[in-house]
C-alpha positions in Angstrom: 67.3 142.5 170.3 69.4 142.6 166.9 67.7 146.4 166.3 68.3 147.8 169.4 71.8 146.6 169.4 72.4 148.6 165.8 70.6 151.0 167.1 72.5 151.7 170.2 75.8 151.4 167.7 74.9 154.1 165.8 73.9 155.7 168.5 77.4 155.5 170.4 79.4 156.3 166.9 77.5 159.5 166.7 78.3 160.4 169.9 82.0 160.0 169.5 82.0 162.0 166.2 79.9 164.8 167.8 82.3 164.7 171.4 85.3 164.8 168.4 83.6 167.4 166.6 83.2 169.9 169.5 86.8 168.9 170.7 88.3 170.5 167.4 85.8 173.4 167.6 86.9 174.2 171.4 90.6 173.8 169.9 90.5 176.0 167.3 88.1 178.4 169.2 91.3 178.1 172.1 94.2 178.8 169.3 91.9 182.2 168.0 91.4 183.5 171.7 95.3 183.4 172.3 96.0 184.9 168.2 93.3 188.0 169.7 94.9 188.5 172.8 98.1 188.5 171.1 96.6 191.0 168.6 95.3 193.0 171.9 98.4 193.6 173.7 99.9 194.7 170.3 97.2 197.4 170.0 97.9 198.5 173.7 101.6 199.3 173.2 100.4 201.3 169.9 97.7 202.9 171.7 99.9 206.2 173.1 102.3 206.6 170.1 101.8 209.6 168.3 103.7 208.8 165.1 100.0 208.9 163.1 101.2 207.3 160.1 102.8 204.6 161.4 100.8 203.7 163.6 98.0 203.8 161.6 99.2 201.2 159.7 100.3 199.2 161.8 97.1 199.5 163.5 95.3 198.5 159.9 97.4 195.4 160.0 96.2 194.5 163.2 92.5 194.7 162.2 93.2 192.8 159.4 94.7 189.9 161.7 91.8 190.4 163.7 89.0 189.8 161.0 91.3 186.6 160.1 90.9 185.6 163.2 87.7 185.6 163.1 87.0 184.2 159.9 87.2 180.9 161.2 84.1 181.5 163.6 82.3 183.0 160.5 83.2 180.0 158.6 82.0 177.4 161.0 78.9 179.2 161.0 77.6 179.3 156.6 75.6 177.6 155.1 77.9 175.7 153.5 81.0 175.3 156.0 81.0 172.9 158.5 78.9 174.2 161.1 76.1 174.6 158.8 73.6 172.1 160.4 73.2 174.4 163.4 71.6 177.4 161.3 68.9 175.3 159.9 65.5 177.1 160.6 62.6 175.0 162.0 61.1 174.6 158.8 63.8 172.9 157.1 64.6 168.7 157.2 67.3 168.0 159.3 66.7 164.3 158.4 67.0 164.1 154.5 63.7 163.3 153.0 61.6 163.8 156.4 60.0 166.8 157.2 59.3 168.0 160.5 55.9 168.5 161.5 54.3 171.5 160.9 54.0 174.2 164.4 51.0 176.1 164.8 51.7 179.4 164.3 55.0 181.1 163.4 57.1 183.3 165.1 56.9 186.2 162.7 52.9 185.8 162.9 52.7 185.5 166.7 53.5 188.6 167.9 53.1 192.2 165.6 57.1 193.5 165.4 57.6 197.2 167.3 59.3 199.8 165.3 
């Protein structure tokens, strides 16, 4: 009974780091939607002006906010940022020093690629 106790612990403090984890990801994912559709309605008002140069920078500045908004979706997802654990290919441990069983056939052997 001891084990499953521990067990069931470490089960229930994972959960509550993982249901934390997605909270901050659905936050900050929340706070980059509004920054974009801020950025969007900027880019509507600049959409009809016909002063080219100043627009076009303006619009350049814009892009740049964009990409920066971005970044942090980008960043979750490398291999080294936080979010790194979800682009781990089949092949590789997710458990340090276990590795997963081998699978019959691979994907890039199953099937010839069409070009």
């Amino acid at each position: 009974m001891q084990l499953w106790k521990r067990f069931s612990a470490a089960r229930d403090e994972f959960g509550r780091r993982r249901g934390a984890h997605f909270a901050q990801l659905d936050s900050e994912r929340t706070t980059a939607k509004a920054a974009k559709e801020t950025l969007v309605a900027r880019a509507e008002e600049l959409a009809e002006s016909t002063d080219w140069k100043n627009t076009a920078a303006a619009m350049k500045d814009l892009m740049a906010e964009w990409k920066a908004a971005r970044g942090l979706a980008r960043m979750l997802k490398t291999p080294s940022g936080p979010g790194s654990a979800r682009l781990r290919t089949a092949s590789s441990p997710i458990v340090p020093g276990h590795s997963p069983s081998a699978t019959p056939s691979s994907p890039s052997t199953s099937r010839p690629r069409k070009h």
